[in-house]
N, C-alpha and C positions, 0 to 999 in steps of 0.2 A: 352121869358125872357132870357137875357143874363147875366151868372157873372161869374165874376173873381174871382180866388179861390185864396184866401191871405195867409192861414197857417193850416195845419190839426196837430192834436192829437190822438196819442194811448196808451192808458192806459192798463195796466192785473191786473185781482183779481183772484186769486187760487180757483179753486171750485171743492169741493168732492165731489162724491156721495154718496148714502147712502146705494146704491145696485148695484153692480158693473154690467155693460152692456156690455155682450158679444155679438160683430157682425161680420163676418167675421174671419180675422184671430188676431181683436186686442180687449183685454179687458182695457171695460175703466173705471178707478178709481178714476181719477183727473185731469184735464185741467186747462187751464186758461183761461177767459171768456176778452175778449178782446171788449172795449169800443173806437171807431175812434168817435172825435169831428173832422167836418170839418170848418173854416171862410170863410166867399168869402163877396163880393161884389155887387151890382147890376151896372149896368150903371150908376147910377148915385150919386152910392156912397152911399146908403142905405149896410149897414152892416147884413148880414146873418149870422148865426151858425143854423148847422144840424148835427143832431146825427144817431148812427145805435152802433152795438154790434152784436157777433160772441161769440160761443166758439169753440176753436183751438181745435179739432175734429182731432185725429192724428189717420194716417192708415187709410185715408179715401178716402183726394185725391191723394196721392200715398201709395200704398200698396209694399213698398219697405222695407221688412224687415232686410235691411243688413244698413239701418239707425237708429237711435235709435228713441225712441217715444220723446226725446227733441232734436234733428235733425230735426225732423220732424212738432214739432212745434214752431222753430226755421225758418222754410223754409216759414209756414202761414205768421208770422210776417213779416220774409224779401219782398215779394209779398205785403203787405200791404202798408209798408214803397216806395218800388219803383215804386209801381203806384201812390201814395200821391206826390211822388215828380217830375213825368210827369206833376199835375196840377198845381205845383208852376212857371210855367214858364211864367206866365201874363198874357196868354189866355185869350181871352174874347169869349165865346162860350154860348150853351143851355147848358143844364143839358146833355142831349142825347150827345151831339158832344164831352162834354170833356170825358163822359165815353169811346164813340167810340175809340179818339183817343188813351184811356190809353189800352183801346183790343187789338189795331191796334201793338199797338207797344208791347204786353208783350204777348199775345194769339195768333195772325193773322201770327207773326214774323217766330214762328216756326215751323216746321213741324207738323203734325197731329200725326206724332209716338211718338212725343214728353212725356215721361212720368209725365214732370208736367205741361203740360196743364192746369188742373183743376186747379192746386195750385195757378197760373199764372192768371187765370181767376178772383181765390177767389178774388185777392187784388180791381180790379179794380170794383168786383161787390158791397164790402166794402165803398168804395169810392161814388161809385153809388147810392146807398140807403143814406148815407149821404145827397149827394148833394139834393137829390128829396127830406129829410127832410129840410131842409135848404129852400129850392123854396118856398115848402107850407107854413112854420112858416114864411118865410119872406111876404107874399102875404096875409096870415090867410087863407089858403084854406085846406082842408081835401087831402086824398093820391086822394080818390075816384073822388072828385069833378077836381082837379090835370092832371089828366086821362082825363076824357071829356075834360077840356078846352087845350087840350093840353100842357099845361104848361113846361112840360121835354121836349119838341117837339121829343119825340122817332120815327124814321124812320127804320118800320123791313124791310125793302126791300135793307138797307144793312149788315142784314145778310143773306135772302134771297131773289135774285133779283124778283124771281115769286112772291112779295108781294106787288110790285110796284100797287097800287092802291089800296090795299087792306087798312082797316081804322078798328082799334080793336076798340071797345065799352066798356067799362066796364061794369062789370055786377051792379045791385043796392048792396048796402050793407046790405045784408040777417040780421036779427035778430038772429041766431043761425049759427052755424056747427058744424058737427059735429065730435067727435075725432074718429080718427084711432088708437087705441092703442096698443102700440108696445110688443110683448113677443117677450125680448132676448132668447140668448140661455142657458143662467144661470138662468134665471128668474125660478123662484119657482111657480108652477102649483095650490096645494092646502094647500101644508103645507109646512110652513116657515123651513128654514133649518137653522143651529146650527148657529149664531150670526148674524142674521137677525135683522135689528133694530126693535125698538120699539119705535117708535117716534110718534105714531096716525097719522101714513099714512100706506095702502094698502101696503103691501109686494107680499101676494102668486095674482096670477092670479083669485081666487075665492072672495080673497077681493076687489080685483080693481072691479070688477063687479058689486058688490052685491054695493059697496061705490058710484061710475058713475052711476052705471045703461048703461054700454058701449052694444056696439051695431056693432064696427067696431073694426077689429083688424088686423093689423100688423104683423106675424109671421117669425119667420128667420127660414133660413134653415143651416147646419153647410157644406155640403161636404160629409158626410161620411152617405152611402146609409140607411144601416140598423138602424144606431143612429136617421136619421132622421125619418124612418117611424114610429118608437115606439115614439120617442117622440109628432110628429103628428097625431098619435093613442092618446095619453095622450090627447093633446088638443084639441083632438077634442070631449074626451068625457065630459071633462070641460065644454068646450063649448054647447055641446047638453045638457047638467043639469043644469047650471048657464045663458046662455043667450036665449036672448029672442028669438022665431024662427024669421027667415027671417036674424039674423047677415050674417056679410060680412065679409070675409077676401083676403087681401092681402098679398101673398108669396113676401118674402126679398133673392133672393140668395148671397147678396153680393159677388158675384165673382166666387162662392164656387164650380161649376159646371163646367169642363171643357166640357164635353159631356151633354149637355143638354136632352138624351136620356135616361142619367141615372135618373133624377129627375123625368122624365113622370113616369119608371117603376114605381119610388116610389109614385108616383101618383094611378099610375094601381092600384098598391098594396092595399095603402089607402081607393080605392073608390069600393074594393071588398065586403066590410060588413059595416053596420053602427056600429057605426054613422060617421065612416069615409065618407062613401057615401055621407053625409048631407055634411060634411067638405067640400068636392069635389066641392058637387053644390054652396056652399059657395063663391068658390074664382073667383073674378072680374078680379086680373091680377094677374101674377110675374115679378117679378123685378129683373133686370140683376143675373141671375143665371149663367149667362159665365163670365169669365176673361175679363176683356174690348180690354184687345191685340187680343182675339178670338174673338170676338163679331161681326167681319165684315168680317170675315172668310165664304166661301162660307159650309164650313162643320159643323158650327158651327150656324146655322139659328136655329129659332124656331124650327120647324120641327114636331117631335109628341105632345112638351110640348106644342103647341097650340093648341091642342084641350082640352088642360084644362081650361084655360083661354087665355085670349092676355097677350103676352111678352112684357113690356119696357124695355128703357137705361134708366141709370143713372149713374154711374161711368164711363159708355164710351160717355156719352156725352160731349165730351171735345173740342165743338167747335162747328159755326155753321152748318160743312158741317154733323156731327155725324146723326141727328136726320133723314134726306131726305132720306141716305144710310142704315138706320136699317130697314125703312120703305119698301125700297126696297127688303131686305132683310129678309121681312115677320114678323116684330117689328111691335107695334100696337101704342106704346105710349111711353113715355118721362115724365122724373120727374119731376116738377116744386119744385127750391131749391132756397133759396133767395141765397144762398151760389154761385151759378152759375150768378146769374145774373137775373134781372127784366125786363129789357127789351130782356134780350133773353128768358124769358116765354112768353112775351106778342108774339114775336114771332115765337114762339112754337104754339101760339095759333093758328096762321096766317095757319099755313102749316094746323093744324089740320081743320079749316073752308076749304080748299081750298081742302082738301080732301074726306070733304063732310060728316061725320060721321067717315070713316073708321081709322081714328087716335084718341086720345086723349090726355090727360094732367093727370097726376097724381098728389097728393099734398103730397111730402114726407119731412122728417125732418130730419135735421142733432143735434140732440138733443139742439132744441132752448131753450132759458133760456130768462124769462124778464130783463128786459122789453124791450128793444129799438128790439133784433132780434126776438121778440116772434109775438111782433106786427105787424110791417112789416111783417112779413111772413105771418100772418093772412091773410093782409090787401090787400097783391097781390094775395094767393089763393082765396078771394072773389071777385076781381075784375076780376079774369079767369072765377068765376062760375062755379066753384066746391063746392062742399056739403060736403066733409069731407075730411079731412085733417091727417097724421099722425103726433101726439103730445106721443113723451118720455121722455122731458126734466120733467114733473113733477111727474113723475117716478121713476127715478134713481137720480134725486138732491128733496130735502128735501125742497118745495114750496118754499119762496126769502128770503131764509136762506143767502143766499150766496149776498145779495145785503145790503149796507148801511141802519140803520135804518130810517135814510130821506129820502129815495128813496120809500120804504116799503110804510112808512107812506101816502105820496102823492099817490102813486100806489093804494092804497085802498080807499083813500079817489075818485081821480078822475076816476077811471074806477072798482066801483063798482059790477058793474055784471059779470067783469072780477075773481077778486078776492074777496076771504074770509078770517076771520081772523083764525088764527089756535092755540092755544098754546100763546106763545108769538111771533105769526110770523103771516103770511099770503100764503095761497095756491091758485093756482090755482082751481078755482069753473067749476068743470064740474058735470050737472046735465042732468038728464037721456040721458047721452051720450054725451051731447051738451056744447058747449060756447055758451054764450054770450056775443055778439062782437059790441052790436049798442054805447056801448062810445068810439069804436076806431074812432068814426066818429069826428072827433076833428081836429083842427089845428094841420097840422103838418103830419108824416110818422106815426099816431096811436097811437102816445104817446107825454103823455103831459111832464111827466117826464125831467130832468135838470140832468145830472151827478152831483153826490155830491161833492164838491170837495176834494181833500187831500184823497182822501180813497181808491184809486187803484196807484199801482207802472206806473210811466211813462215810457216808454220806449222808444221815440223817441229821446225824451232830453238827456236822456243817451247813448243813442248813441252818440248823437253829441255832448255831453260831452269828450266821447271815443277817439272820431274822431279828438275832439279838442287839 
């Protein structure tokens, strides 16, 4: 399937949280959830529209704090805008060729030291998910069915030429997965601290528990040696009281580690007496615990923190050659982000088959919010064949508080198992631990949903309003 892409849209709606999420070195309070409509064309003139949505997640893909947090998501927007307007140029391509080319020219251009990379990547992964909604709604096929019959015609072997035959599969679409849920480093353990909402959602870490019934978690680490073993002492004894035996955890260093030798200690430490020890046995991997500029450093390898678990990238994945070289460098695994890109997980997958076990896929989150980015994201960590996934966006934002009442409405009505009603709103339904995800199996990238109109501020128009 070939289309020409005729006009895209970006819209932002302000969204609060309700529990401020500290990771690394940025606490976040407020963003703007950024809605891309793309048009295009078929060959023969059959009319597409396809959607996706993001929220501008600042201090994430670059950790440059001598920008401001609206600098910075100032920079997401301009990336989004200058890959949208690679595809205006009348191309007629697949789905795969026109994302290729907007990599080629905003990602592939510049060096690898390049700090915004990621930022650079974001737009045209934006774009990307668009168009592959757009393919399916035009055709009526699902993402999953999409995938088998090739439809995006995605080609991993140019990002990695040793893929040159290789052919991904989608996995079937699971009836459940399950959440990884995420404790910030602000996040409140057992008892709510002084103006904690009260809204009938889960605040401390002992009510998300006992409310889910979770089972996977998500934990950050700050930087700072001693702060983090006492707090990792606290959760873990949460943990041994509140959850079920057998839980999983996954370590977040965001960055926060320049010596990865310091975090083992803290490791050692932990895994001295329980139920730190249980914590220990607990954990599946960690997640870039180094600065991504150290990451490929030959001093800065795993080293002893792998014998606690395997080490992924994730902030230093900023291109295809990242993931081959961590590997090398005694990394085990790679985070699958719809924010990076879809078919660069699918070919994440590639290297990880071709490797035979000894790699994997991770499923992490850059705090998705429904509907258009919550789904999609689902809908490629299922079709990787993964079983759990990390989910914070209904955590720290207040279930589709932050979305139009007609959006709401349809969202409940058509992806039931997804959602419940809450109050006067609706939340995300996780039950003993799990989504249910068999109505993302629908026309379309997972969502049936239509942007409302008139209800989020436009911002491309205003530009060229600007410019005019």
């Amino acid at each position: 399937m070939q289309i020409t892409v005729t006009a895209i849209e970006l819209e932002l709606m302000e969204c609060n949280t309700r529990i401020p999420f500290r990771f690394g070195v940025h606490t976040l309070t407020e963003a703007p959830m950024a809605v891309a409509t793309l048009h295009a064309e078929t060959s023969d003139g059959t009319p597409l529209v396809g959607y996706t949505s993001e929220l501008l997640v600042p201090r994430w893909f670059e950790k440059n704090l001598e920008r401001s947090v609206e600098g910075d998501i100032e920079s997401l927007v301009d990336s989004i805008q200058v890959a949208g307007q690679i595809l205006l140029d009348g191309t007629k391509a697949s789905v795969f060729d026109h994302y290729w080319r907007t990599f080629e020219d905003r990602v592939l251009s510049v060096p690898v030291t390049a700090a915004d990379r990621l930022t650079r990547g974001f737009g045209c992964a934006i774009w990307e998910r668009a168009m592959m909604d757009a393919a399916c709604r035009g055709v009526g096929v699902s993402f999953i069915d999409a995938l088998e019959c090739d439809l995006f015609k995605i080609k991993p072997d140019r990002f990695h030429p040793g893929l040159a035959g290789w052919k991904f599969y989608p996995a079937p679409l699971p009836t459940t997965i399950a959440v990884r849920h995420t404790v910030g480093l602000l996040d409140d353990l057992e008892e709510a601290s002084e103006g904690a909402p009260e809204d009938g959602l889960p605040v401390t870490l002992v009510e998300d528990i006992r409310r889910h019934g979770l089972a996977w978690f998500k934990v950050k680490v700050g930087g700072d040696p001693q702060q983090d073993l006492e707090r990792l002492h606290r959760v873990a004894q949460v943990l041994e009281r509140e959850a079920s035996p057998g839980y999983r955890v996954t370590l977040d260093g965001n960055e926060q580690y320049a010596d990865p030798a310091q975090l083992a200690l803290v490791l050692e430490d932990l895994s001295a007496k329980s139920p730190g020890s249980t914590f220990i046995e607990s954990i599946v991997s960690i997640e870039q615990p180094v600065p991504r500029s150290l990451t490929f450093e030959e001093s800065a390898h795993p080293g002893e923190l792998a014998k606690f678990a395997p080490v992924i990238i994730d902030e230093a994945d900023h291109g295809p050659e990242a993931f081959p070289e961590a590997l090398r460098l005694g990394y085990r695994g790679v985070s699958a982000k719809n924010c990076k890109g879809v078919a660069r997980s699918i070919a994440h997958q590639g290297l990880c088959d071709i490797h035979q076990g000894a790699a994997f896929i991770s499923g992490e989150d850059l705090t998705n919010l429904p509907p258009w980015g919550l789904h999609q994201d689902l809908l490629t960590v299922a079709a990787l064949g993964l079983h759990h996934v990390e989910r914070n966006g209904h955590h720290y934002f207040r279930g589709l508080d932050h979305l139009p009442d007609s959006e709401v409405a349809t969202l409940v009505k058509d992806h039931p198992d997804l959602y419940r009603g809450i109050g006067d709103g609706a939340e995300l339904h996780i039950e003993d631990g799990n989504l249910s995800i068999r109505s993302l199996d629908c026309e379309g990238y997972g969502c049936t949903v239509e942007p409302a109109a008139h209800q989020r501020r436009s911002v491309l128009a205003k530009r060229a309003e600007e410019k005019g």
